[in-house]
C-alpha positions as CSV (number, residue, x, y, z in Angstrom):
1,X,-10.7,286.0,170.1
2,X,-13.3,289.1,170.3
3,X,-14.0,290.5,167.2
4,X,-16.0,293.6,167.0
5,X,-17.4,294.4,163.3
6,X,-18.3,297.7,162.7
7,X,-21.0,298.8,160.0
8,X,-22.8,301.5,158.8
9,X,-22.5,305.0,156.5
10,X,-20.8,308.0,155.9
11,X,-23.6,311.0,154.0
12,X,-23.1,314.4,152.8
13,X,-25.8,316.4,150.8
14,X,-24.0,317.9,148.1
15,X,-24.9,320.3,145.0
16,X,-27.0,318.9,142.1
17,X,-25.4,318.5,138.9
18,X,-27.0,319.9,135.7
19,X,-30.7,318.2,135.8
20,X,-29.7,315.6,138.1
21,X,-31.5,315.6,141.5
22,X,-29.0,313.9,142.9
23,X,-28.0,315.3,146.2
24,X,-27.0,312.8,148.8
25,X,-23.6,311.2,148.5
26,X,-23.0,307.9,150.5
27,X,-20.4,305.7,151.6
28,X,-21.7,302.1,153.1
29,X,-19.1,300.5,155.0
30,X,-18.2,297.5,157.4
31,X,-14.3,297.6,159.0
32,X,-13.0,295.6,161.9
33,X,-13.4,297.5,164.9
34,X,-10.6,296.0,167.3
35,X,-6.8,297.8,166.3
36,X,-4.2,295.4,164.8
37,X,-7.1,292.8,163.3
38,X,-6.3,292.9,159.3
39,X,-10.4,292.8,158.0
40,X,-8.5,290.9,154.8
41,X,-7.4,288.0,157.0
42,X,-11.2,287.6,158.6
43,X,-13.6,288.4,155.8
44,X,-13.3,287.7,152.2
45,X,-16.3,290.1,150.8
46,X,-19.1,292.1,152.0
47,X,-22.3,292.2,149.5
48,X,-24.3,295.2,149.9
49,X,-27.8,295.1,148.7
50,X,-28.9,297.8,146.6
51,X,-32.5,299.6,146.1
52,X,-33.8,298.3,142.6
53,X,-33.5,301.9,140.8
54,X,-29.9,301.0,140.8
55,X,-30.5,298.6,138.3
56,X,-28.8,295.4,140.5
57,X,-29.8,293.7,143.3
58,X,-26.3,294.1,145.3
59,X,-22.7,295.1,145.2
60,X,-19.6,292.5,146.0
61,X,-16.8,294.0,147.5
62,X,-13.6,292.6,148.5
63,X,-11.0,294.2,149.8
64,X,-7.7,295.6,148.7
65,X,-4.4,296.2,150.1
66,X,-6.5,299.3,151.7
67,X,-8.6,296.7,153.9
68,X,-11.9,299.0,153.3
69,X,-14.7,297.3,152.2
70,X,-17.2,300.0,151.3
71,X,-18.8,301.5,148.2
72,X,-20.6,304.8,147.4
73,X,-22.5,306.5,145.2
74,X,-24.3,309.7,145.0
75,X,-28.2,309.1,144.7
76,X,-31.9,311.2,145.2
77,X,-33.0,309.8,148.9
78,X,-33.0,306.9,151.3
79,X,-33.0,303.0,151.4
80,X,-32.7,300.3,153.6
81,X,-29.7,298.7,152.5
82,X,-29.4,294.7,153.5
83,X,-25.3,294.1,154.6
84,X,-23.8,290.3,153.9
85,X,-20.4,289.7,155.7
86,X,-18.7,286.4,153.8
87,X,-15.8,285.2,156.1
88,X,-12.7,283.4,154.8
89,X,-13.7,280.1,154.3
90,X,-11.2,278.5,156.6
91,X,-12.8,280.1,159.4
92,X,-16.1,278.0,159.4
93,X,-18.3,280.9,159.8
94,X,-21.7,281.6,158.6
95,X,-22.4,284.4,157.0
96,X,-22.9,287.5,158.6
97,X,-26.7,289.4,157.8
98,X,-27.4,292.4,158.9
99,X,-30.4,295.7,157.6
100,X,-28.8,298.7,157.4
């Protein structure tokens, strides 16, 4: 079977808040590209790395009922942002690395 992953971000400069200079809201995000392909049933998280004024090195995510596995924050600029894709277990499949 052909899987085609999908990754990247959504972005949106929005208005800063009091004295926060945070104007760029993000959304990181990796979906299964191919219709009818549940992402639950293929992957069981995605780890995000994260730049270290975050305060962490990365972000787990598993999925819900939704199926999205993304996260978002609002932030001050731009970062490279290594992507980890951990298959289900059962599939025998390294995991996934990828730079955003």
């Amino acid at each position: 079977m052909d899987v085609r992953i999908v990754f990247g971000n959504r972005h949106e400069i929005v208005p800063a808040r009091g004295n926060s200079e945070n104007t760029h809201k993000w959304t990181m995000f990796v979906k299964i590209g191919n219709k009818g392909i549940n992402a639950n049933s293929l992957i069981e998280k995605v780890r995000f790395g994260l730049h270290p004024t975050f305060g962490m090195d990365y972000m787990d995510i598993k999925a819900g009922p939704s199926q999205k596995f993304e996260m978002g924050f609002t932030g001050w600029g731009t970062f490279g942002i290594p992507v980890t894709i951990h298959f289900k277990r059962e599939l025998c499949l390294e995991p996934e690395k990828r730079q955003m």
